[in-house]
C-alpha positions as CSV (number, residue, x, y, z in Angstrom):
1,X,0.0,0.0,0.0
2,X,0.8,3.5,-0.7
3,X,2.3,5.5,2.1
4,X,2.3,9.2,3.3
5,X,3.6,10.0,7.0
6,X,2.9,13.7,7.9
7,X,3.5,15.7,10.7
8,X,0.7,18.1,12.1
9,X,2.1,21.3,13.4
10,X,0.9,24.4,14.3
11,X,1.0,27.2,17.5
12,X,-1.0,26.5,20.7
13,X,-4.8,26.6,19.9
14,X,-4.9,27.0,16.4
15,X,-7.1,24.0,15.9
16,X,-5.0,21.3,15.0
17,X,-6.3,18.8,17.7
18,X,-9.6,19.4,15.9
19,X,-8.5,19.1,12.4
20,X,-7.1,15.7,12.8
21,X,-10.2,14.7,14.7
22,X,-12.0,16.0,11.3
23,X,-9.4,13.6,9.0
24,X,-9.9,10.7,11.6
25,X,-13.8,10.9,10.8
26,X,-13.7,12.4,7.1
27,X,-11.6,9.0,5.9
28,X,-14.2,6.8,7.7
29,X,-12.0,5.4,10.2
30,X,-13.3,3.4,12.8
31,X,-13.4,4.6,16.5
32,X,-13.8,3.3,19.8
33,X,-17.1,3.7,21.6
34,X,-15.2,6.1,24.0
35,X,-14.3,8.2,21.1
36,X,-16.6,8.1,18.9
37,X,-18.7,11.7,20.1
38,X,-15.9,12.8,21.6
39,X,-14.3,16.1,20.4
40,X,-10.4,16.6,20.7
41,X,-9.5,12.7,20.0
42,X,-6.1,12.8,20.0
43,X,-5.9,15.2,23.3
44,X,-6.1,11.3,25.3
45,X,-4.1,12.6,28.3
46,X,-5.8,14.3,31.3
47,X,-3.3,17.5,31.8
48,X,-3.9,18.0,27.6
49,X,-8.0,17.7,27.9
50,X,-7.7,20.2,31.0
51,X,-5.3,22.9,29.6
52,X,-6.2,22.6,26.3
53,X,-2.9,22.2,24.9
54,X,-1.2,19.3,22.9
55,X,1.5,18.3,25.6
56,X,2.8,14.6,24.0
57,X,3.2,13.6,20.3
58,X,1.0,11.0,19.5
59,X,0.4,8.7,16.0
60,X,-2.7,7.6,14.4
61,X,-3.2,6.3,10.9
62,X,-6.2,6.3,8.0
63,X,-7.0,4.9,4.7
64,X,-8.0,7.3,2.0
65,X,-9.7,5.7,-0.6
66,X,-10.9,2.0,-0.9
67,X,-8.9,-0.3,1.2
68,X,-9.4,-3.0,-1.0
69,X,-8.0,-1.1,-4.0
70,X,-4.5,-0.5,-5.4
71,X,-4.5,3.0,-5.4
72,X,-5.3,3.5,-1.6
73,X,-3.3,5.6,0.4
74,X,-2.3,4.6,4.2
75,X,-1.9,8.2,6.2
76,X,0.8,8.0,9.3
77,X,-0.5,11.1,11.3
78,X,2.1,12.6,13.8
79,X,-0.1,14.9,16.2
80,X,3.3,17.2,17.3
81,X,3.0,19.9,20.7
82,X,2.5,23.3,19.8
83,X,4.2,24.9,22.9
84,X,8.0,25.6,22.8
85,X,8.7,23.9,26.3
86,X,7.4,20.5,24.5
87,X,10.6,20.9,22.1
88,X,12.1,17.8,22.5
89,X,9.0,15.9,21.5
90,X,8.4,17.9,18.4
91,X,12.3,17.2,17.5
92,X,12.1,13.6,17.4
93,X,8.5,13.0,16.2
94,X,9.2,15.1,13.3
95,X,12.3,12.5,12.2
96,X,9.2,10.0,11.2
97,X,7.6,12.4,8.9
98,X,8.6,13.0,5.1
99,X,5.8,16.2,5.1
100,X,4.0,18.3,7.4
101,X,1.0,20.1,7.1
102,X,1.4,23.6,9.2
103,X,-1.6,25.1,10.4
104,X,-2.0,28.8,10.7
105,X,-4.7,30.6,12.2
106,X,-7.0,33.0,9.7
107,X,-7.1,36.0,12.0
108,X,-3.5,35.4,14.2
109,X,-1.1,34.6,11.7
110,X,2.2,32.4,12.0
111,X,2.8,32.9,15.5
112,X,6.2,32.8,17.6
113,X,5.9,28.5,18.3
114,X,4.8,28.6,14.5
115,X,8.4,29.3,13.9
116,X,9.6,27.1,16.3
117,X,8.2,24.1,14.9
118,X,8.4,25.4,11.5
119,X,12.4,25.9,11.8
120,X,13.0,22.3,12.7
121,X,10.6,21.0,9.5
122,X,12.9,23.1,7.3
123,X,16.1,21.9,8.9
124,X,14.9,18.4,8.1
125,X,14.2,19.0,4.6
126,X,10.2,18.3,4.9
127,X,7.7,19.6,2.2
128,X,5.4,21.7,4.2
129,X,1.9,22.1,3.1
130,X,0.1,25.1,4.8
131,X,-3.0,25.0,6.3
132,X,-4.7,28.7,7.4
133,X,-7.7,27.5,9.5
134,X,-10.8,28.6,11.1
135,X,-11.2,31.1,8.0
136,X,-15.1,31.0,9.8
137,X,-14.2,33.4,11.7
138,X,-15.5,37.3,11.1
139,X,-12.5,38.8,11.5
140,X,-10.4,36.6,9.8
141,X,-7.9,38.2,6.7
142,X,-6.7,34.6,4.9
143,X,-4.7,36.3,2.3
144,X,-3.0,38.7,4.7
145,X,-1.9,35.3,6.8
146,X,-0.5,33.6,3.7
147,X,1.3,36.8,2.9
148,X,3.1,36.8,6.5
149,X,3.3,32.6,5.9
150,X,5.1,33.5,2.9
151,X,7.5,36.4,4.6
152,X,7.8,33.7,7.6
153,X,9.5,31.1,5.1
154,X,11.7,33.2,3.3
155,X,13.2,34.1,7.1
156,X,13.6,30.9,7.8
157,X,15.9,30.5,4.8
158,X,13.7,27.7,3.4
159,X,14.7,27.0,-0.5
160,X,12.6,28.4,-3.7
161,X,11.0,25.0,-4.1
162,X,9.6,25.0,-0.6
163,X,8.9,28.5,-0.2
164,X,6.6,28.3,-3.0
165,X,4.0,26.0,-0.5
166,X,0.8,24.5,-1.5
167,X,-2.1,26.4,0.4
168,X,-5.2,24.9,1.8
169,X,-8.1,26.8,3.4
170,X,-10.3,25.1,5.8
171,X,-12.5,25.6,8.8
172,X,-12.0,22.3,10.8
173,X,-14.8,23.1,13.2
174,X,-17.7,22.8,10.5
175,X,-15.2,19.5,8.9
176,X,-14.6,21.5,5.5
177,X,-11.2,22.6,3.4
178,X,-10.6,24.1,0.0
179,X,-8.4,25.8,-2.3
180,X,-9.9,29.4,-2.1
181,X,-10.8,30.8,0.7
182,X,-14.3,30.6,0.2
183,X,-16.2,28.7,2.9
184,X,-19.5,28.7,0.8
185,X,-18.3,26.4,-1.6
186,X,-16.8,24.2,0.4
187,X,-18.0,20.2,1.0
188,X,-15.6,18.8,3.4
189,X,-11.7,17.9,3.9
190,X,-11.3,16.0,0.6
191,X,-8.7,18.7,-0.8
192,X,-6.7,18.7,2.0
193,X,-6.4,14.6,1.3
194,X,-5.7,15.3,-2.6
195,X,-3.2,18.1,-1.4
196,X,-1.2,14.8,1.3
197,X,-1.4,13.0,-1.3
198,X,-0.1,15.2,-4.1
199,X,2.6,17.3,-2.4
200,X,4.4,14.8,0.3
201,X,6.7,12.4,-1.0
202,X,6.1,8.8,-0.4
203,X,8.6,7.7,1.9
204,X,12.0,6.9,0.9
205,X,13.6,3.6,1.6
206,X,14.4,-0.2,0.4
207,X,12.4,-2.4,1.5
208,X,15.0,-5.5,0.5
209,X,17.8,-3.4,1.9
210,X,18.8,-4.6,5.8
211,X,16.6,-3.2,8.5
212,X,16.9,-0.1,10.3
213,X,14.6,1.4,12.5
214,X,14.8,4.2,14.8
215,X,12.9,4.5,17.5
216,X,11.4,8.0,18.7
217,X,9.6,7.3,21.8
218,X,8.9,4.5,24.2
219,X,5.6,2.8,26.1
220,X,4.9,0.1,28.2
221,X,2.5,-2.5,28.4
222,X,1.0,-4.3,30.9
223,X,1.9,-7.8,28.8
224,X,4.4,-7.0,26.4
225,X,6.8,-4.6,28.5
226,X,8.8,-2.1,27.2
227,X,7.4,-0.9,23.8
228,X,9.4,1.1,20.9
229,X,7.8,2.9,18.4
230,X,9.5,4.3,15.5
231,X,10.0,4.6,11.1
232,X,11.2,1.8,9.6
233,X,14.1,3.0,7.2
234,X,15.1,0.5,5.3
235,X,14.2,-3.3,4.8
236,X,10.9,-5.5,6.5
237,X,10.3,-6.1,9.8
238,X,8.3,-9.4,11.1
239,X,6.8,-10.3,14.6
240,X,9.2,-13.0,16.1
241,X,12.4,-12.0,14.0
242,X,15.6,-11.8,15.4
243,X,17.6,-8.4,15.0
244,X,20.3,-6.4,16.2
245,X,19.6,-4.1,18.6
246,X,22.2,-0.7,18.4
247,X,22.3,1.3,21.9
248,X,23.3,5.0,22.0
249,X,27.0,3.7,22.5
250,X,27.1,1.6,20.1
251,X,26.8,-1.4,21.8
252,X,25.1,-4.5,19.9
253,X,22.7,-7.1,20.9
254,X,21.0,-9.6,19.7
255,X,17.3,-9.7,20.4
256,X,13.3,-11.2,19.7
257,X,11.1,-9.4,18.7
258,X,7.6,-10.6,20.7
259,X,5.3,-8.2,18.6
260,X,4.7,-6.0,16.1
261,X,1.4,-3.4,15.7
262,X,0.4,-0.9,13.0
263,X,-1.9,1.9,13.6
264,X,-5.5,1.9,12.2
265,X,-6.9,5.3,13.4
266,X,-5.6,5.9,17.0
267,X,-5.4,2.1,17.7
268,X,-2.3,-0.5,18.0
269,X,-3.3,-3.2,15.9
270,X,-0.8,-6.4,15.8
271,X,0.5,-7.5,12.5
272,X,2.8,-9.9,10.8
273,X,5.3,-7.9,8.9
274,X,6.2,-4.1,8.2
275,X,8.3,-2.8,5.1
276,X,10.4,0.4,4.6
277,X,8.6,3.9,5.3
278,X,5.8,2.4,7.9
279,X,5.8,3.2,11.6
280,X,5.3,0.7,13.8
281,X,5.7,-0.4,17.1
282,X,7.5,-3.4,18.7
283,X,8.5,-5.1,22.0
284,X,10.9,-7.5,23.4
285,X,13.5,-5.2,23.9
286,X,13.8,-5.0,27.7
287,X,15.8,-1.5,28.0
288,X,15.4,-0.1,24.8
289,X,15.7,4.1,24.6
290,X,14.8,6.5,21.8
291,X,17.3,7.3,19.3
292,X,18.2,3.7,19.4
293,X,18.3,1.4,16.3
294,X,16.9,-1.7,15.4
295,X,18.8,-3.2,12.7
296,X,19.3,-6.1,10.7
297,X,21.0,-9.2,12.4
298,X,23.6,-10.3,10.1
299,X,24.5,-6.7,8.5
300,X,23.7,-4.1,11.7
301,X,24.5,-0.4,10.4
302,X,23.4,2.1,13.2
303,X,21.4,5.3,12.3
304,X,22.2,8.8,13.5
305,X,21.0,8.7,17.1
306,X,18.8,11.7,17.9
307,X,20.6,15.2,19.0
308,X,18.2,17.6,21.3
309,X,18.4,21.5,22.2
310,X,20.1,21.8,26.1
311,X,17.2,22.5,28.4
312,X,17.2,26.4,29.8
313,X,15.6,26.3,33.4
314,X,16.4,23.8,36.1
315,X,14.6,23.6,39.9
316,X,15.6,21.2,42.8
317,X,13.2,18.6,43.9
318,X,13.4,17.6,47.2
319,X,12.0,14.9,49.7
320,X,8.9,16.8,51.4
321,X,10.4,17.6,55.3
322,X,7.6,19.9,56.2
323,X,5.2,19.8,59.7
324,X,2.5,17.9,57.1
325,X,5.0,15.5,55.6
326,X,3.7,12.0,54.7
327,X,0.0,12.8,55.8
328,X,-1.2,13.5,51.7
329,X,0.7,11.4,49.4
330,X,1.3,8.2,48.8
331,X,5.0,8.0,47.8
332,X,7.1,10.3,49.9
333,X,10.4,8.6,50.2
334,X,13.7,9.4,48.6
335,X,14.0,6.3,47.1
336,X,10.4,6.4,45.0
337,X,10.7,9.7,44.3
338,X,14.1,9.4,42.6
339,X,12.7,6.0,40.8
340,X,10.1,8.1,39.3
341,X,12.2,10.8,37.8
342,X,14.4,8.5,36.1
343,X,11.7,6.5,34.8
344,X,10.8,10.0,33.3
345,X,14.2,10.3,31.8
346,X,13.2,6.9,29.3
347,X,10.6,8.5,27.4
348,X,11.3,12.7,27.9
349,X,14.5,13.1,25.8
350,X,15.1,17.4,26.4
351,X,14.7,16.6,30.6
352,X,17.6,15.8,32.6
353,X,18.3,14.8,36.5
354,X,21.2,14.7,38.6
355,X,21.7,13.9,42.2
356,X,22.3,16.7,44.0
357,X,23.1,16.8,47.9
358,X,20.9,13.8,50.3
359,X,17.5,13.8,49.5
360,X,17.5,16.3,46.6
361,X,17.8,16.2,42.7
362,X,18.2,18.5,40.3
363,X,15.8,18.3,37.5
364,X,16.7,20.4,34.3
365,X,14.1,21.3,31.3
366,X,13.0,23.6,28.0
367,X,11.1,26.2,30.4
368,X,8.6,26.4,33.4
369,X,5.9,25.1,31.6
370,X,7.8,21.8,30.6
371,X,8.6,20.8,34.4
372,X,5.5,22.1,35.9
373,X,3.7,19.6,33.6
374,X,5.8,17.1,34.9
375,X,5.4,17.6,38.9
376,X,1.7,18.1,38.3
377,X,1.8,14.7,36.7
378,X,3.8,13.4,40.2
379,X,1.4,14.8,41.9
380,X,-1.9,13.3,40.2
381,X,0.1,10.1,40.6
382,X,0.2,10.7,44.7
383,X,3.7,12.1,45.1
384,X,4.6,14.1,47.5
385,X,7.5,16.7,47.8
386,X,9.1,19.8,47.3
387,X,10.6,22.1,44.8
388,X,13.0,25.3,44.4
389,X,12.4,28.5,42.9
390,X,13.4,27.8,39.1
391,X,16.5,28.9,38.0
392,X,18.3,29.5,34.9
393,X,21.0,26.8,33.4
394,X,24.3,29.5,32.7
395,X,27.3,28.4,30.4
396,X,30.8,29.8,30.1
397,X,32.4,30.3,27.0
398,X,35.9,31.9,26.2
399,X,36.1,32.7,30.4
400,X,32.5,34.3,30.0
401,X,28.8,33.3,31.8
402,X,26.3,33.6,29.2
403,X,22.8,33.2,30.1
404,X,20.1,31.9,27.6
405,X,18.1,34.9,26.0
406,X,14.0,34.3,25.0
407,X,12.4,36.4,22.0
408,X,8.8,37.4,23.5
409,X,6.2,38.3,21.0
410,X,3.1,40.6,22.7
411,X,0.1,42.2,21.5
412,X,-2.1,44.2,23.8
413,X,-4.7,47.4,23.6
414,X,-2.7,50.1,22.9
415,X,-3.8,52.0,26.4
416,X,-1.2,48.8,28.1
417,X,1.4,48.7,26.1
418,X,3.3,51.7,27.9
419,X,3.4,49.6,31.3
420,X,3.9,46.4,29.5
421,X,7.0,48.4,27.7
422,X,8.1,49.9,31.3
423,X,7.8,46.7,33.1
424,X,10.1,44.4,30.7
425,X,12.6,47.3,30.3
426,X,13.3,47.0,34.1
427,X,13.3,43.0,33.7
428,X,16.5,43.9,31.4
429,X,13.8,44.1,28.1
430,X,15.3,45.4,25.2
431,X,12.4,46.4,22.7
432,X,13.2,45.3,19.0
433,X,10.3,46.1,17.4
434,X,6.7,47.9,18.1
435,X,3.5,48.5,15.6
436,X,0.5,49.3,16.1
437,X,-2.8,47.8,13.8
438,X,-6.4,48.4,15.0
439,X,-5.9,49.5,18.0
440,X,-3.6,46.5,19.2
441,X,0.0,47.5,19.5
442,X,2.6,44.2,18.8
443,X,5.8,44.4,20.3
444,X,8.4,42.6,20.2
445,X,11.6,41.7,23.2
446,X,14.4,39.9,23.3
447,X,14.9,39.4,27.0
448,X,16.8,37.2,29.7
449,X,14.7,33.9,30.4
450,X,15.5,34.9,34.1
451,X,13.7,38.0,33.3
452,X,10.5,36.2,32.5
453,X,10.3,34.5,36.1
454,X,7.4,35.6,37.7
455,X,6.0,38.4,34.9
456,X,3.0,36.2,33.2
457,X,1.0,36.8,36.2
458,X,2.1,40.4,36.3
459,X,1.1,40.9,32.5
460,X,-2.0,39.7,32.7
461,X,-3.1,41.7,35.6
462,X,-1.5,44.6,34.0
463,X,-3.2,44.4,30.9
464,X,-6.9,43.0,32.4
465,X,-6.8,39.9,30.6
466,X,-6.6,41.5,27.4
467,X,-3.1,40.7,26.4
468,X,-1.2,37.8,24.7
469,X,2.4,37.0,25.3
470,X,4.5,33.9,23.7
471,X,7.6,33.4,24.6
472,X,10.6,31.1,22.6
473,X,14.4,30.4,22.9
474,X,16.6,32.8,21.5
475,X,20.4,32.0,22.3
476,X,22.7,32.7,24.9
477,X,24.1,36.0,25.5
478,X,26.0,38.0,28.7
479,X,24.0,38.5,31.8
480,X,23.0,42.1,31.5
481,X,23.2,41.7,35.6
482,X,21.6,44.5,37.9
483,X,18.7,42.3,39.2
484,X,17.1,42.9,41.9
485,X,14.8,40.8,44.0
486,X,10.8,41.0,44.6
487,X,8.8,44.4,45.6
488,X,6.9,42.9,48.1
489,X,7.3,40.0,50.6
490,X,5.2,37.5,51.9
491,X,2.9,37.0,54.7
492,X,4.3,34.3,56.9
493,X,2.4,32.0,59.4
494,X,3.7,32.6,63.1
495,X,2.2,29.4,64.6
496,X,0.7,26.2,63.6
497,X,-2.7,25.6,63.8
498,X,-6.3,26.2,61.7
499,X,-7.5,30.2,59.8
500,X,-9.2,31.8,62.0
501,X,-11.9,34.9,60.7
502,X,-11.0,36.6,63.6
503,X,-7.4,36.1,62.7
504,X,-7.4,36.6,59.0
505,X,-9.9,39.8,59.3
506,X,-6.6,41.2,61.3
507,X,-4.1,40.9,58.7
508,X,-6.0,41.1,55.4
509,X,-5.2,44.8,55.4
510,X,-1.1,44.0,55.3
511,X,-1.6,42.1,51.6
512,X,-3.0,39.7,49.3
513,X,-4.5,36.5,51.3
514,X,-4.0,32.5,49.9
515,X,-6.3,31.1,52.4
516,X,-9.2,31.6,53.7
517,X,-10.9,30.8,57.6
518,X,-10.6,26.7,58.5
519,X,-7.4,25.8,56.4
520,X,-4.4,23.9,58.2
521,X,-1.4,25.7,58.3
522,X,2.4,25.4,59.7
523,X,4.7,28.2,61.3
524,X,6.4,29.3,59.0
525,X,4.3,28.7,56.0
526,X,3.3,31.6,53.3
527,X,-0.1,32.7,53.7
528,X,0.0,35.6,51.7
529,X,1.6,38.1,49.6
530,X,3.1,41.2,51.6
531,X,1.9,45.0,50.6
532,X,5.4,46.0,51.3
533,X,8.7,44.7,51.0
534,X,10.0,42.1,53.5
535,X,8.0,39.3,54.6
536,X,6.1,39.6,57.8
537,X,5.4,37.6,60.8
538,X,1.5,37.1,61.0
539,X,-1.0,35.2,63.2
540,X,-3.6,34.1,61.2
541,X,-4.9,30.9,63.4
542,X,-5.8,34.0,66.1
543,X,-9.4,33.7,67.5
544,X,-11.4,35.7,69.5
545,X,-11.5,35.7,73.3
546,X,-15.0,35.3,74.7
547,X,-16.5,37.2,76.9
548,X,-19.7,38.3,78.5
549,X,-20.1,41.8,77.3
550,X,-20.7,43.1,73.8
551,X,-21.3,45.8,72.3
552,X,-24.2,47.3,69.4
553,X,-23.9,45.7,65.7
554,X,-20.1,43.6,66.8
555,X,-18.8,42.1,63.8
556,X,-22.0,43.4,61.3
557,X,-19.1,45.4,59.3
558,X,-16.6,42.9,59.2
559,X,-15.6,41.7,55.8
560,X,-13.2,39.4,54.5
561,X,-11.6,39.7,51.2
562,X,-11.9,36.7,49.0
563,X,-8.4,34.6,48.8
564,X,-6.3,34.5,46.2
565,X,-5.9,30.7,45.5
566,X,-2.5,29.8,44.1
567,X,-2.0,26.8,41.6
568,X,1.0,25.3,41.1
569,X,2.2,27.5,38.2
570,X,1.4,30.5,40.5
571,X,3.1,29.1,43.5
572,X,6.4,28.8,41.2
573,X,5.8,32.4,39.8
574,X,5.8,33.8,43.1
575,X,8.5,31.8,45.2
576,X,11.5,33.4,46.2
577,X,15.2,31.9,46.5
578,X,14.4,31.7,50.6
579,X,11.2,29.5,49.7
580,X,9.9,26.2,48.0
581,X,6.5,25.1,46.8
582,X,5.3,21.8,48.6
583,X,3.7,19.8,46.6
584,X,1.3,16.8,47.5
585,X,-1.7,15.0,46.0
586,X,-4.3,17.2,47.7
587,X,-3.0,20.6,48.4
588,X,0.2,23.2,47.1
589,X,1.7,25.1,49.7
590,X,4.3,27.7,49.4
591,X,6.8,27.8,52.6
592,X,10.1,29.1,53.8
593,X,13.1,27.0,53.9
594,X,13.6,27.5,57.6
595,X,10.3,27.5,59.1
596,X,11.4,28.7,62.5
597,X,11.7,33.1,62.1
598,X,14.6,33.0,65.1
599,X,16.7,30.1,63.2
600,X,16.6,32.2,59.9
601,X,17.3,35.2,61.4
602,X,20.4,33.8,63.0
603,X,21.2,32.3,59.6
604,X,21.1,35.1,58.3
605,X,23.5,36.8,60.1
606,X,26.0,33.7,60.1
607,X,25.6,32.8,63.0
């Protein structure tokens, strides 16, 4: 059967999720019962459904055309992440594909993780076919976004032949694509088929050659164990063969192979035998890794195992030592939590951990997004512990610390960008470029990644919601230095015990509040953000002595702000180098290092 494998990319909520649930139904593929009136298939994982976001590449497969007949075409579909912290699974993902389709959004444009993804296509040589989507919408200016998809190409330095892109219009919301932009003639996704089928090249590949197959990520299975999936380069692969398996060092072994399964749709389906160009997966290789090869027993040639960017931001986890340790989660001990992080290692390729001092590991990724995912997934799977305020990963070249460098893209109402423009400048911002269209002023920064701790919250308060901001790796440059800590301090608990009213209606005058009356807390734990800098000592567990007498309308007037609630990407926003988050299956906390406000003050002064 004919073969196309094609990678789907596109920026953060620009409807790709639902574009290949529309090519999933369009080709008459069969679903499961779960999925069947469900929207966002291919968003399977939990974290992905809540946030919205595409967080793990994922493969699915569909016949176009008649299966029975010759000129059928079999569709590898490689659902990529659209976010920039997900790199390291775009990178690899993207080694599978011979084509992508790269979806742009009618009203948006290419957009900064656009580029991203779209500068690792080009560097692999794919034929891109572009897709500018949801051209339903009112506002939406199609030719203007093939214009800036054009402009974006030619910057990339992508070659005449690819530059000159095929262009498909579609709203994948109503299930319809075309060649003009024209949602009125429309039918449904068949042109967007024809156009796969047209413009990708089959893969490459012989399928008498010897085998080689590199594998780009890794599962497990309750039966089979340890499962590889990856693109078959050259030659044909059979269930129960016996190959040469090729490690990152290069060491050989010979192995069985227990299964082998194809995709139809978004299921694993077992089969006999795989040739050249088809992705498959396979088991009954115990401690296989991806960017290892599979290769043919008697003539074993190793591919080129698979390089990934350096991750940017790295944060210490330790074992959870607070007053509340070991009453939330279910794994708290060194020993499981270090078993989990290098189980993460075998499938996450841009992560990295190292043992640090007893008890504590330092875990290294792409940005703050890429290991907050991760310790929110710890923490849905009942771990319980802490982490450090993230920090960036410097380097020293020719005797000097360079420090990695993001390029922030913004657009807000023109009445915010002056504070948005003043804020970043004192983050060490420097401004490269500013317009302003229809009342929306686009600006663009190239600023420290340390300079970007903390500010999402900031922006969005400052600009009322109104204001988008994307963020992607730049480079590494000389710390600009001058930093200086926080404005304000935090509100600190001076005693254990349970939020009192009483207590609370005290304090709530001195800052911002996290909790509100009945919550457990320990001495020394943050309750609040500070109106001035400094943190402050405050009793919040205080209640109100009885007593016989009482006066006209007592307590009528009290009110009590609502509580800022702080999730786990706030609680790392906010932390400060004398602070962690703790982090268990029920509850995030934000504390201080020393709990006890004599013991760090004598710290403090060395003694």
């Amino acid at each position: 059967m004919n073969i196309r494998n094609i990678a789907i990319i596109a920026h953060v909520d620009h409807g790709k999720t639902t574009l290949v649930d529309t090519l999933l139904r369009q080709s008459h593929t069969k679903l499961s019962k779960a999925n069947e009136n469900q929207e966002a298939i291919m968003d399977s994982n939990e974290l992905e459904r809540e946030r919205g976001i595409t967080i793990f590449s994922k493969n699915a497969a569909v016949i176009w055309g008649d299966p029975a007949s010759k000129d059928a075409v079999k569709i590898n579909i490689i659902d990529t992440p659209g976010h920039a912290d997900f790199g390291g699974e775009v990178e690899r993902v993207l080694k599978m594909a011979d084509g992508c389709l790269l979806l742009v959004d009618a009203k948006e444009g290419p957009m900064p993780q656009t580029r991203f993804v779209l500068k690792k296509a080009l560097a692999l040589g794919l034929r891109v076919i572009v897709v500018i989507n949801k051209i339903d919408k009112p506002d939406a200016r199609p030719q203007w976004v093939h214009d800036k998809t054009f402009e974006l190409f030619l910057e990339l330095g992508a070659s005449d032949d690819i530059a000159e892109f095929p262009c498909i219009y579609a709203a994948a919301k109503f299930g319809k694509a075309g060649i003009l932009p024209d949602l009125s003639i429309m039918t449904d996704v068949k042109p967007l088929f024809e156009s796969v089928i047209k413009n990708i090249p089959a893969p490459g590949g012989d399928p008498l050659k010897p085998l080689q197959m590199l594998t780009v990520s890794i599962g497990n299975d309750n039966f089979k164990g340890r499962m590889a999936t990856g693109r078959i380069y050259n030659g044909t692969l059979k269930n129960g063969q016996e190959i040469m398996y090729i490690n990152r060092a290069g060491v050989s072994r010979k192995c069985k192979l227990t299964a082998v399964y194809g995709f139809s749709g978004l299921d694993k389906v077992e089969i006999q035998e795989a040739k050249a160009g088809d992705i498959v997966t396979i088991a009954g290789i115990s401690d296989v890794n991806i960017g290892e090869t599979v290769a043919d027993l008697s003539n074993p040639v190793a591919l080129p195992t698979i390089t990934i960017e350096e991750p940017t931001v790295k944060m210490t986890f330790i074992v959870n030592d607070s007053p509340f340790a070991g009453q939330e989660g279910v794994y708290s001990t060194s020993r499981q939590i270090r078993e989990r992080l290098m189980k993460e290692l075998e499938t996450d390729v841009a992560l990295r951990v190292v043992d640090g001092e007893e008890n504590n590991w330092i875990v290294s990724g792409r940005g703050e997004l890429h290991l907050a995912i991760l310790i929110e997934r710890m923490r849905r799977e009942g771990f319980e512990f802490q982490v450090s305020q993230p920090q960036v990963i410097e380097k020293e070249e020719n005797g000097k610390k360079l420090t990695p460098f993001e390029q922030v893209f913004i657009e807000v109402p023109e009445n915010f960008s002056g504070v948005v423009i003043q804020k970043l400048g004192t983050r060490r911002g420097i401004l490269q470029n500013m317009y302003v269209e229809n009342g929306i002023t686009f600006l663009e920064f190239l600023i420290p990644s340390r300079g970007l701790f903390g500010y999402r919250s900031e922006f969005l308060t400052d600009t009322k919601g109104l204001g988008l901001i994307n963020a992607i790796f730049y480079g590494y440059d000389q710390d600009p230095g001058g930093w200086h800590e926080r404005d304000q301090g935090s509100l600190v608990a001076h005693e254990t015990g349970e939020t009192r009213l009483y207590g609370l209606l005290n304090v709530q005058d001195r800052g911002v509040m996290f909790f509100g009356p009945g919550a457990k807390v320990y001495e020394g734990q943050v309750v609040g953000q500070s109106s001035r800098p400094g943190d402050l000592r405050v009793n919040i567990c205080k209640e109100k002595q009885l007593s016989n007498m009482r006066s006209k309308g007592d307590g009528s007037a009290e009110h009590f702000n609502a509580p800022k609630i702080m999730d786990l990407e706030d609680a790392l926003e906010y932390i400060g180098p004398d602070e962690l988050v703790e982090v268990t299956p029920k509850n995030i906390r934000i504390r201080k290092i020393i709990l006890n406000e004599n013991a760090a003050k004598r710290q403090s002064k060395g003694m």
